[in-house]
C-alpha positions as CSV (number, residue, x, y, z in Angstrom):
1,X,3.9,1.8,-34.4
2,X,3.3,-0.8,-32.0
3,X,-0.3,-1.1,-30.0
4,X,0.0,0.1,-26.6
5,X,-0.2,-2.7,-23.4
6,X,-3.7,-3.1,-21.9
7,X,-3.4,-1.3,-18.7
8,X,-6.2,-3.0,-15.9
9,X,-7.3,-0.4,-13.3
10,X,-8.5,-2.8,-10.4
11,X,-11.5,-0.7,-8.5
12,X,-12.1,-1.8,-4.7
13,X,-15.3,-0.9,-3.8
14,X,-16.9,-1.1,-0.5
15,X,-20.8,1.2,0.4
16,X,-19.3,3.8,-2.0
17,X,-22.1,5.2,-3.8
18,X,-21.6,8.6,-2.7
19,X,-18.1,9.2,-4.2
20,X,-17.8,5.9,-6.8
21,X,-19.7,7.8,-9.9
22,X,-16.7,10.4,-9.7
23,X,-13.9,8.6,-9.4
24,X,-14.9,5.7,-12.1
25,X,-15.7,8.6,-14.8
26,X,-12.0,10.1,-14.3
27,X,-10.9,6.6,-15.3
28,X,-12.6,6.4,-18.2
29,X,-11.9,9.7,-19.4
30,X,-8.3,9.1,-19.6
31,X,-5.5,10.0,-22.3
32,X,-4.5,6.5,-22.3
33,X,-7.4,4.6,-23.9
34,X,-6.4,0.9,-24.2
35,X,-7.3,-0.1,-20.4
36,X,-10.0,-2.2,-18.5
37,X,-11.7,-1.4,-15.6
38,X,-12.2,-4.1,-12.8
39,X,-14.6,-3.2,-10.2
40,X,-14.6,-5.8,-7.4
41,X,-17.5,-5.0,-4.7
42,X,-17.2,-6.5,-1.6
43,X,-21.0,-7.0,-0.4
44,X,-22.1,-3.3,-0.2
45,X,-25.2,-2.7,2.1
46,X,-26.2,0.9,-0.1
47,X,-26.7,1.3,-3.7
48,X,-23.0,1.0,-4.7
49,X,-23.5,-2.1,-6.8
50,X,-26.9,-1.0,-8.6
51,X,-25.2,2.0,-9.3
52,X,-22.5,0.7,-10.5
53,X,-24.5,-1.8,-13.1
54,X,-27.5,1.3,-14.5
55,X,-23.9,3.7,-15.0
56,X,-21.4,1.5,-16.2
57,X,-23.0,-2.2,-16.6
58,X,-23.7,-2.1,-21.0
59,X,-19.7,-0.8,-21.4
60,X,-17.6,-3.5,-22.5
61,X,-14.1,-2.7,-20.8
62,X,-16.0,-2.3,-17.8
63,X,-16.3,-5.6,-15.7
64,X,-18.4,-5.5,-11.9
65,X,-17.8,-8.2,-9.8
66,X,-20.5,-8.1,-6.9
67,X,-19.5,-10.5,-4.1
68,X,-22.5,-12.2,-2.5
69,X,-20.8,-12.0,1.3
70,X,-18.4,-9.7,2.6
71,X,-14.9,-11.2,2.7
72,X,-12.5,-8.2,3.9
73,X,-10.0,-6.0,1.9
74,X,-7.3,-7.6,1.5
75,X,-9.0,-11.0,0.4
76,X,-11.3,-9.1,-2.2
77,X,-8.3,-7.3,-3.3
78,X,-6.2,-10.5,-4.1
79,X,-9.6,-12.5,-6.1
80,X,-10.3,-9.4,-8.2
81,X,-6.2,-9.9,-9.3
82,X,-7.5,-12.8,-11.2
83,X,-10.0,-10.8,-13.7
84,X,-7.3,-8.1,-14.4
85,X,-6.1,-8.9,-17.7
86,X,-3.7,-5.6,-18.6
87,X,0.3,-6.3,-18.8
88,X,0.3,-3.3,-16.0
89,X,-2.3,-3.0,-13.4
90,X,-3.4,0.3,-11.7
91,X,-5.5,0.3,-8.0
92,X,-8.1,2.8,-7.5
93,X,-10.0,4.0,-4.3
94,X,-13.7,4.4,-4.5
95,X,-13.6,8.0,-3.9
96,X,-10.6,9.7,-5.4
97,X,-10.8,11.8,-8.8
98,X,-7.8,11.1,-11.1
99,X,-5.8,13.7,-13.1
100,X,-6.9,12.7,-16.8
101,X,-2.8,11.9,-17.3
102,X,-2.4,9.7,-14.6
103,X,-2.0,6.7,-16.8
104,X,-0.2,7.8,-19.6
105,X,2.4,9.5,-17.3
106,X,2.7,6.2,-14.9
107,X,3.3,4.1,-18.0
108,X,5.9,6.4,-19.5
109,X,8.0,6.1,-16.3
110,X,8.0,2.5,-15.3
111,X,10.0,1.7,-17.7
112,X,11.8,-1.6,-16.9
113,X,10.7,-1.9,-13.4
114,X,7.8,-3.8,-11.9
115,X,6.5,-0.8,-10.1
116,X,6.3,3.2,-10.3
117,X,3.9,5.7,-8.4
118,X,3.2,9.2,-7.9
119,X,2.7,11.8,-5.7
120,X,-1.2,12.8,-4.4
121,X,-2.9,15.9,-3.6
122,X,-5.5,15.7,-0.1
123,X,-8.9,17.0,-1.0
124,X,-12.2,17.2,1.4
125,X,-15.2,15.4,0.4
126,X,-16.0,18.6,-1.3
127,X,-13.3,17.9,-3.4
128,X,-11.2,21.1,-1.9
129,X,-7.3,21.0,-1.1
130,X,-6.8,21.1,2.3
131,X,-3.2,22.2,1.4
132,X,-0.8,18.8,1.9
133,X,0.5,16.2,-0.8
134,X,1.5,12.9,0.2
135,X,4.6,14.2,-0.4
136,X,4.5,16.7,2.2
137,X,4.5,14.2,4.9
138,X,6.6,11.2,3.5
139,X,10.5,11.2,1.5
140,X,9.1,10.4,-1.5
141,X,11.9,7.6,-3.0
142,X,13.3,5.7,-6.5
143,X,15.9,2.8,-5.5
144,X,15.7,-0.3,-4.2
145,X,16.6,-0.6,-0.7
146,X,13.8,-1.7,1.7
147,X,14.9,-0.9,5.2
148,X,12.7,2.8,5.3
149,X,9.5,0.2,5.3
150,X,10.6,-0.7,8.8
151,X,9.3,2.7,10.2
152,X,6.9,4.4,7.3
153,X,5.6,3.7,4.4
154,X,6.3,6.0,1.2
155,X,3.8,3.9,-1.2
156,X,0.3,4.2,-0.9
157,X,-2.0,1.7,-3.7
158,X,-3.8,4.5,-5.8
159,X,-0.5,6.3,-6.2
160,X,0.8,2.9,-8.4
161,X,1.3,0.9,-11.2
162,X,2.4,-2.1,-11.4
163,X,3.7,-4.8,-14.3
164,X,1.8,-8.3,-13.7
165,X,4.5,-10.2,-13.4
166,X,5.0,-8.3,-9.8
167,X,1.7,-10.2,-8.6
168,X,3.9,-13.8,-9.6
169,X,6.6,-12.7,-6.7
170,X,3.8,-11.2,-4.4
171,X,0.7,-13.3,-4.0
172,X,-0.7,-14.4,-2.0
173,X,-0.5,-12.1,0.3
174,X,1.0,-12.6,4.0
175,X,-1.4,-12.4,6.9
176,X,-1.1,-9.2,8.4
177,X,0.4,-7.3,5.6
178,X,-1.0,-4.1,4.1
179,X,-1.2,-4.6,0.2
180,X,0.2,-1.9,-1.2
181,X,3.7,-1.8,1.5
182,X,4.1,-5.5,0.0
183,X,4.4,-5.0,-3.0
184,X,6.1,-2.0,-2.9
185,X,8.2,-3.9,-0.8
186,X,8.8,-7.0,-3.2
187,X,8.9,-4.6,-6.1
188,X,12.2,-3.1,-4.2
189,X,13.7,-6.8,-3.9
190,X,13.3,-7.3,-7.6
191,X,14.9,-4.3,-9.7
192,X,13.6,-1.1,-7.4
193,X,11.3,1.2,-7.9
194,X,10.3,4.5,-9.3
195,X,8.7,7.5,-7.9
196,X,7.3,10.2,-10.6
197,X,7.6,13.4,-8.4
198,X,3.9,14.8,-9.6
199,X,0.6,15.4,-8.5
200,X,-1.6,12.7,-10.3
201,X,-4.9,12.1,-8.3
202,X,-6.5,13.7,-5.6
203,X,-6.7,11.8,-2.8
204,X,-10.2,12.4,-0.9
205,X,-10.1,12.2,3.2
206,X,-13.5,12.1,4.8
207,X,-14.4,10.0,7.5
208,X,-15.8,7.2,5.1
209,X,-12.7,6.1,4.2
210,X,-11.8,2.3,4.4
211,X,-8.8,1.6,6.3
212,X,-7.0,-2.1,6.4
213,X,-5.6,-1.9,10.6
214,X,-3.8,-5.4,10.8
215,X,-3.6,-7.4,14.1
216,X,-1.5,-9.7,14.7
217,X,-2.5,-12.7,17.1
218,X,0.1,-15.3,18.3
219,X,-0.7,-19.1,18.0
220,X,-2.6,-20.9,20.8
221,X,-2.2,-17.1,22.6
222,X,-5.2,-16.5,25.5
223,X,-8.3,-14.5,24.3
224,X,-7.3,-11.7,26.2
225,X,-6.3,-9.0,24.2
226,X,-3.1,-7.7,24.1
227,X,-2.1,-4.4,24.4
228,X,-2.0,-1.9,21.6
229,X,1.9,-1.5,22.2
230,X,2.5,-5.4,22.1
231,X,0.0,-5.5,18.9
232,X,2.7,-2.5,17.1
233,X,5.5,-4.7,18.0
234,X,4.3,-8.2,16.4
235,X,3.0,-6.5,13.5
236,X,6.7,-5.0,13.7
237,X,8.1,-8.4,14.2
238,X,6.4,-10.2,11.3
239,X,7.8,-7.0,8.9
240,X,11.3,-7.8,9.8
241,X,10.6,-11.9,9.7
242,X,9.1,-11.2,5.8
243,X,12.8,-9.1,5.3
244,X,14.3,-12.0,6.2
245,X,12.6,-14.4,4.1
246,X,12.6,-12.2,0.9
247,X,15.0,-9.5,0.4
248,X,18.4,-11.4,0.0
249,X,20.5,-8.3,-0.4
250,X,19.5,-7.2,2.9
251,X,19.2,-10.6,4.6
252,X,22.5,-10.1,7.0
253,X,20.6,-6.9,8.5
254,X,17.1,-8.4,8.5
255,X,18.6,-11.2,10.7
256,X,20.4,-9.3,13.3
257,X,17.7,-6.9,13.4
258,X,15.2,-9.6,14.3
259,X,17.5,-11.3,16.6
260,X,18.0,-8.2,18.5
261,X,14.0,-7.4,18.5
262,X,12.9,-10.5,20.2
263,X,15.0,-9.2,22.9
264,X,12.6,-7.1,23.5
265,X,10.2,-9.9,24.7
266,X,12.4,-10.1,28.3
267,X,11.2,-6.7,29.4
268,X,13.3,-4.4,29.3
269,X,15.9,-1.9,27.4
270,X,17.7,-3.4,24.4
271,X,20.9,-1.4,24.3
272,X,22.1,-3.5,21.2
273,X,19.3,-3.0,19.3
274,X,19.4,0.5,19.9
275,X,23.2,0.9,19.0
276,X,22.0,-1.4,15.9
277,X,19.5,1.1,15.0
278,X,21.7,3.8,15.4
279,X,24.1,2.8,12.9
280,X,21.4,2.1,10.3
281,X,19.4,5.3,11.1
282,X,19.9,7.1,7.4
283,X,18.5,3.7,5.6
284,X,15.5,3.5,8.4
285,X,14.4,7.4,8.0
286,X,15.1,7.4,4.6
287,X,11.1,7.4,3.9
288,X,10.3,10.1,7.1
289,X,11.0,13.8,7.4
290,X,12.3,13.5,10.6
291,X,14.6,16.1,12.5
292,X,17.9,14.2,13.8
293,X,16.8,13.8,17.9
294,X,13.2,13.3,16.8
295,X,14.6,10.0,14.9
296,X,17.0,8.9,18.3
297,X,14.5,9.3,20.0
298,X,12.0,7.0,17.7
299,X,14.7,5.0,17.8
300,X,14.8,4.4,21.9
301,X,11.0,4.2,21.8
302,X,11.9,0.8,19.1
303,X,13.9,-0.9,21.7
304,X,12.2,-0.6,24.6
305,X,11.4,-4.4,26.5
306,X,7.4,-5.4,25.3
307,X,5.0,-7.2,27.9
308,X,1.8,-9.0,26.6
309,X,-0.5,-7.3,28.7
């Protein structure tokens, strides 16, 4: 019988004492044994990393990375990539509890594709449902087209797994960009991806939670802020500029669709755009449970004319 792959699970933590004892003890209590853990602190001002080293600092699949200065998500994210050895890679929150199948059942389903994920289950900080799944609010999907990333996002990091050779189409990065949409949205442009329709962590919701909110700044732009509409519609912009760029099956739709969304720069109503939208409405709601004039009217919102300021 062949050895199993090392599976990395990749650990971002950030002043997460109060939760990180919890969720790093469901990881090592899995079914699937053969994995690392890569814990990747970025700077903590509490215990976290003290904690961390007295509960888990003499295990030898254990690895804590303690950055000196605080560099942000995203960047900690991508220089803890670099330490993960596994053929497939899992993420992990600082304050989630996994189901002790989670890895097992991920790696039984990803079969040949680069990336599979799974449904979660909201919990209080008490650890109580508060009676939603992830999949209560979201189309949960398996395929590979990439349009319903334009509007929502079905994919959230501690749901996945990922093979390696994902992070070779993916990194680094691009400005702007939540991690986990990206690849989920790269993993789509190279074979699909799966969705295993089961409750495999419980996902915690208090009001420590990190959140990653990008801004998008124009080049040379004033210092004056824009306004929170204008920031929605460059961070929708640069979305639509990446579909052009990387999803070649797509690339005839990306490029009308951003053609038709700079119109929106002159100020007012784009009736193309809209018609545009229209047409590909099933592929854009394909992620959102949306009732039909709740998505035209989402729609008309998307091409009304944007001012800076």
């Amino acid at each position: 019988m062949p050895e199993l792959p090392l599976i990395s699970v990749l650990v971002i933590t950030y002043n997460g004492a109060a939760y990180i004892q919890r969720q790093i003890d469901t990881i090592l209590q899995q079914t699937y044994t053969h994995i690392e853990v890569v814990i990747a602190d970025d700077a903590s001002t509490d215990n976290t990393v003290a904690l961390l080293h007295n509960l888990y600092g003499n295990l030898p699949h254990v690895r804590i990375i303690a950055n000196e200065q605080n560099v942000g998500y995203i960047k900690n994210f991508e220089n803890a990539l670099a330490y993960c050895r596994g053929t497939y890679i899992c993420f992990s929150d600082q304050d989630d509890i996994w189901l002790l199948h989670k890895i097992a059942t991920l790696y039984a389903h990803i079969g040949d594709k680069m990336l599979v994920y799974s449904d979660s289950l909201m919990v209080n900080e008490h650890e109580e449902s508060i009676g939603k799944k992830l999949s209560d609010v979201s189309n949960m999907y398996t395929g590979s087209d990439t349009r319903g990333f334009i509007l929502w996002n079905v994919v959230w990091g501690h749901t996945m797994m990922v093979h390696r050779s994902l992070l070779d189409y993916s990194l680094p990065i691009p400005a702007y960009t939540p991690h986990d949409i990206w690849l989920a949205f790269r993993a789509c442009t190279l074979g699909g991806i799966v969705y295993v329709d089961e409750v495999l962590t419980h996902y915690r919701r208090h009001t420590g939670n990190v959140t990653v909110t990008p801004i998008v700044k124009a080049k040379n732009e004033k210092s004056r802020p824009y306004s929170q509409r204008y920031q929605e519609y460059l961070e929708k912009l640069n979305w639509i500029e990446l579909g052009v760029a990387y999803d070649t099956q797509l690339r005839a739709f990306y490029t009308r669709l951003l053609y038709l969304f700079k119109q929106k720069e002159k100020g007012w109503f784009v009736w193309p755009l809209f018609f545009f939208l229209v047409a590909h409405r099933k592929a854009l709601f394909r992620f959102r449970n949306k009732k039909w004039i709740s998505q035209i009217l989402e729609l008309r919102k998307q091409s009304r004319g944007e001012r800076k300021h």
